[in-house]
N, C-alpha and C positions, 0 to 999 in steps of 0.2 A: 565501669568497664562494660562496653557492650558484648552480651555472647556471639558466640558461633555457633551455628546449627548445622545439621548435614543437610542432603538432599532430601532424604525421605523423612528428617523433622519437619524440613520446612511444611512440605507436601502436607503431613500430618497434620500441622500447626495451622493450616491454612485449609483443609477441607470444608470445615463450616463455612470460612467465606465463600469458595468457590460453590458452596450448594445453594450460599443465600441468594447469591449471584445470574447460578444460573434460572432458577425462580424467580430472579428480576428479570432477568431476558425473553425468558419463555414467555411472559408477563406483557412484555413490549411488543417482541420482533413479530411483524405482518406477515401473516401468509399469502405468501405470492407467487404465481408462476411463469412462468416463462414464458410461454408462447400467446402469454395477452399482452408484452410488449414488444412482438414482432409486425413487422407487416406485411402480410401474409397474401396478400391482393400483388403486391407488388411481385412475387415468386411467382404467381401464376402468368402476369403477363410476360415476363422474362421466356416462361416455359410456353409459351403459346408462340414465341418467336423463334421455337424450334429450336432452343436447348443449346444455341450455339458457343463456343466459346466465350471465355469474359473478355471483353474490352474497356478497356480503361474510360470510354465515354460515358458507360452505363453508369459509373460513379457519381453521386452528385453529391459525395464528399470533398473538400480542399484537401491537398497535400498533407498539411499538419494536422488534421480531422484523419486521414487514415495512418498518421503516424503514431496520433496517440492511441486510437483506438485499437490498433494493432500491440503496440506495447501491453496497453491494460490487459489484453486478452493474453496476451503470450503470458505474461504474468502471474493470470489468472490458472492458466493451463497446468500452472506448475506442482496444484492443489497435492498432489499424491508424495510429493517431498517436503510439502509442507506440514501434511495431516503426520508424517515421518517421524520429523522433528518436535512436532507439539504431542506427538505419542508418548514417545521417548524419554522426553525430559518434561512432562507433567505425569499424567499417569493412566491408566486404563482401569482403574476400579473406580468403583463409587461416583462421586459428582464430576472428579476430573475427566473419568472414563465418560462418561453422558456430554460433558460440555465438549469433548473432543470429538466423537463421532457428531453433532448438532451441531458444532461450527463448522464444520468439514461439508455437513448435507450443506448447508447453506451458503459457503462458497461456491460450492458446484455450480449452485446455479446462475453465479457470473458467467462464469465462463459457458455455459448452455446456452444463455440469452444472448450475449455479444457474440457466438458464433453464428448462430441463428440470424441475427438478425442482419451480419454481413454479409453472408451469405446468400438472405432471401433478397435483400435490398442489390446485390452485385456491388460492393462496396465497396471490396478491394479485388485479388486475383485469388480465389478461395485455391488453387495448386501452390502458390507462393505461400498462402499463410496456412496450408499441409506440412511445407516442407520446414518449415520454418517452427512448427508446433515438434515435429519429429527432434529435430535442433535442440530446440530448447527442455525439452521433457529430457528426452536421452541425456543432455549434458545435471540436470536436476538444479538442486538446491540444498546447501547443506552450512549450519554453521560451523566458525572457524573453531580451530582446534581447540583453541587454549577458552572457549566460553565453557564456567562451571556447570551449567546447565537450566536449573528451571529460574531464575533471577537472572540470568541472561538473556534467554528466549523470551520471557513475558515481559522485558524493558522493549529488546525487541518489538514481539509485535504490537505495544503498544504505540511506538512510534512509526511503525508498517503501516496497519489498521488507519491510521488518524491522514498519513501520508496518500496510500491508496485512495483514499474518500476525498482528498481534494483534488487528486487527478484524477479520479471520476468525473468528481463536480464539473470541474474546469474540461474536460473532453466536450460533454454535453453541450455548453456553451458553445463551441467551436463547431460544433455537428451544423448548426443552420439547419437543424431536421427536429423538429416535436418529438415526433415519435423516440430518438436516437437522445434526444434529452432528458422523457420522462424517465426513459430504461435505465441509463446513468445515476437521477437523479436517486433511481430506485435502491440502484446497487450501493450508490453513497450512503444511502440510508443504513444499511445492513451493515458497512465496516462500521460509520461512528458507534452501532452498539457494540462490538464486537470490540474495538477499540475502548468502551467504556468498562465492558466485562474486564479488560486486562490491564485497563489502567486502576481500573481498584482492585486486582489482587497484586498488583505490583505495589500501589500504595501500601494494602496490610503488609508486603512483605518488608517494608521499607520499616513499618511500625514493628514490627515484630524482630526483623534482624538490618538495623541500619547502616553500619558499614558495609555487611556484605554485599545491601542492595542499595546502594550508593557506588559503591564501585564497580558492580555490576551496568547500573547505570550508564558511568561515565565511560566504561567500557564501549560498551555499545552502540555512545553518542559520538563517540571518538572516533570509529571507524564504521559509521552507519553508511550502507548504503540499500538501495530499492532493491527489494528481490527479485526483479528479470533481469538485473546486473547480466547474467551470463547468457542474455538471447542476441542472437543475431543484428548487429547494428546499434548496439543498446546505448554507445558512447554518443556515436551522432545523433539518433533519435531523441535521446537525452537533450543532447543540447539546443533542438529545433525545439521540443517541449516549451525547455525551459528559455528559449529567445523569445517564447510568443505565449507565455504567463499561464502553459498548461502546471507544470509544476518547475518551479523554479529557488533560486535559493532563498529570496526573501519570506517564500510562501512558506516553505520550510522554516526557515526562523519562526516568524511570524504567528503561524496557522498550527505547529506542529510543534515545535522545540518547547518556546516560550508558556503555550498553553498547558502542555503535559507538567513541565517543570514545576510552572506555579501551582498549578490542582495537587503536585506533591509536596509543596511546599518547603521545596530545598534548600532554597538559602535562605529560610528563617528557621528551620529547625534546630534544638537544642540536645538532641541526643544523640550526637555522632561521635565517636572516640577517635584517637587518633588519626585508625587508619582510613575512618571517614570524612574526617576534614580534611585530611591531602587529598582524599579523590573528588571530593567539594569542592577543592581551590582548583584544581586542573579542570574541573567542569566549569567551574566562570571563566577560568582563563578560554576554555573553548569556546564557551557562548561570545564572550567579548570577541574574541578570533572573528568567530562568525558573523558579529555586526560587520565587521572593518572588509569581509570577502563579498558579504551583498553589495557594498556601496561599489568597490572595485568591477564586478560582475555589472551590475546596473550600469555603469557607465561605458565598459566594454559592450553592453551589450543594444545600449542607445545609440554607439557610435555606429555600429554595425547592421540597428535600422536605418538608421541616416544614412549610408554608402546604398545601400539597398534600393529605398526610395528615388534617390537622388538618378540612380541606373537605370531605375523603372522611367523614370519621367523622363528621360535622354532617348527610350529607346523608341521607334515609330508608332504610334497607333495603330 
């Protein structure tokens, strides 16, 4: 029979990893800053044409290059209900308290550089994405009721972290700008460890209380979704994302699901009890779900470059 532990067992039970942890990261993570991946030449000549308003010419992004960039930022923005929630339900002493305040500095500085650099670049319409920052910060981010707490959050962001980092990756690509790639590339750099920090104490926790955190897991997989859910146009922007392989659902299977899963080892594990083999069988049954919704989506959404194309090529030179 596998135990039950509380919240501040776990926490307890789990401090050493989180310390060995975050001395792997500090270990790793590059120090970098921001204002050496802006381009800063470019703001001055903007400002030498007399400061005028932004127009949408100045841009020498594509449409779906400022729709994702704009997501990852608003996303980013959200940092102050995020550091909230990861306060709350890990903890503010000792190594928890250290890796909370150090992942929190180091998110900041997403969102610094990708404002920065829309901004100096004219990228998008910097009063649009004011209004729209107000929006979404004011509206925040918070998990759902019924999540027990720190085995919820840290399945969470382990599949956030790993998620964010390839719509990073994939934005960059789409920029057609170096400078707006390496910065990306940067910022991808900093979720996967972050995303690594919390896949291995989710793994100890899975070691140490496996039912809990198996269906904590399955929880979380079941009704995962991105955390700028709640900004401004998030459903459509979503779905231009994901029509043109910023983030999309295969990439999610694929890139994000499939890899976390196996590194945990869950469907060859041998120490689940009861009530963690039913949340086991509901979690294949979702993964299996989820092959059968990419193939449906992929074809929907082939059909729907092909109408697209077919209009472009009808309409005049």
């Amino acid at each position: 029979m596998t135990r039950e532990l509380t919240q501040h067992q776990i926490l307890h039970e789990l401090e050493p990893v989180a310390e060995q942890n975050l001395n792997r990261h500090l270990s790793m993570a590059k120090e970098w800053h921001p204002h050496d991946y802006v381009p800063w030449d470019q703001g001055r000549n903007f400002a030498a044409m007399g400061g005028q308003d932004w127009d949408p010419s100045q841009s020498t992004l594509s449409e779906v290059a400022k729709i994702a960039m704009v997501t990852n930022l608003l996303t980013e923005d959200n940092l102050p209900s995020y550091h909230r929630e990861i306060a709350e339900n890990f903890s503010q002493d000792g190594a928890w308290g250290t890796w909370v305040g150090r992942w929190t500095a180091e998110e900041n500085r997403h969102g610094i550089v990708l404002r920065d650099y829309l901004v100096v670049t004219r990228g998008v319409d910097p009063v649009a994405l004011e209004e729209a920052r107000m929006i979404h910060m004011t509206t925040g981010a918070q998990s759902p009721d019924d999540w027990g707490g720190f085995l919820e959050n840290v399945a969470y962001v382990t599949f956030q972290e790993l998620a964010t980092r390839v719509s990073h990756r994939n934005t960059g690509r789409v920029c057609n700008d170096a400078v707006a790639d390496r910065m990306l590339q940067r910022i991808a750099a900093d979720e996967n460890l972050h995303m690594i920090f919390y896949r291995t104490l989710c793994g100890a926790g899975l070691d140490l209380v496996p039912d809990q955190a198996v269906a904590a897991i399955t929880k979380v997989l079941t009704n995962f979704v991105m955390p700028g859910a709640g900004m401004p146009n998030f459903r459509r922007n979503g779905v231009i994302m994901a029509k043109h392989g910023i983030y999309d659902l295969r990439q999610h299977l694929e890139e994000v699901v499939q890899p976390v899963l196996k590194n945990w080892n869950i469907f060859e594990r041998t120490d689940f009890g009861a009530r963690g083999e039913q949340a086991r069988e509901t979690l294949a049954a979702y993964v299996e779900k989820l092959e059968v919704d990419v193939l449906k989506f992929e074809e929907q959404r082939d059909r729907l470059l092909a109408r697209e194309a077919s209009r472009g090529q009808l309409q005049p030179a």
